[in-house]
N, C-alpha and C positions, 0 to 999 in steps of 0.2 A: 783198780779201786772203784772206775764208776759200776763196774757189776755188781759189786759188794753193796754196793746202796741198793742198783735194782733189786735186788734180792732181798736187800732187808724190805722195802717199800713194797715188793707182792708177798712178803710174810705178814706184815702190818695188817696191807688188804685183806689176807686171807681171814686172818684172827678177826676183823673187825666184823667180817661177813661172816663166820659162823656168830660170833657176837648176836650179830644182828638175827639171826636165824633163830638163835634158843632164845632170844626177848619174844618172838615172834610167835614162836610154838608153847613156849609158856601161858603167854596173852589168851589162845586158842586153847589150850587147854582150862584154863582158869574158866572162862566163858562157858565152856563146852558143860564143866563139873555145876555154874550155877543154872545152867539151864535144865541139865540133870535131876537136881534137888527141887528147882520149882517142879516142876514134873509130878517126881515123887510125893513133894507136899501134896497137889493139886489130885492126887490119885488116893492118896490116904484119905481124905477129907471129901471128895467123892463117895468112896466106901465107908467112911464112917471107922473111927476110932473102936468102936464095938467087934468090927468082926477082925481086929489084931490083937489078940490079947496076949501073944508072945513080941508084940512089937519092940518093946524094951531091949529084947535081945540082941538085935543089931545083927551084927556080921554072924552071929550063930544062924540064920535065917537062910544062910546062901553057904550049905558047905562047900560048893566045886568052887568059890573063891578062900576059901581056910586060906589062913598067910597072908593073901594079900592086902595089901593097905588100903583099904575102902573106908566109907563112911558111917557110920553110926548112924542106923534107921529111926534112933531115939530122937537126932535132932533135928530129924525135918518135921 
């Protein structure tokens, strides 16, 4: 019986530490995507709104990313 506890107790552990891991890499990712965008703002506005004049388009602008879930260049 007392292994059945150890067992349940390093399943717990285990769950809490992936837990822990995807709070962790989410955080890093969230960060990572606004530092991205100031970026991006900070290069748009550099260059000047003039020379984008398909800028509205967004993800049309980058077709070897097609599908994937990117951002919308309109709202930076």
């Amino acid at each position: 019986m007392n292994e059945i506890i150890m067992y349940g107790n390093l399943l717990s552990d285990i769950k809490r530490r992936i837990q822990q891991a995807q709070a962790k890499a989410i955080l890093s990712v969230n960060a990572e995507m606004i530092l991205m965008y100031w970026d991006i703002k900070n290069m748009k506005v550099q260059w000047g709104n003039s020379l984008f004049p398909n800028w509205k388009k967004g993800n049309n602008l980058f077709p070897k990313f097609h599908g994937a879930i990117l951002f919308c260049l309109c709202n930076v």
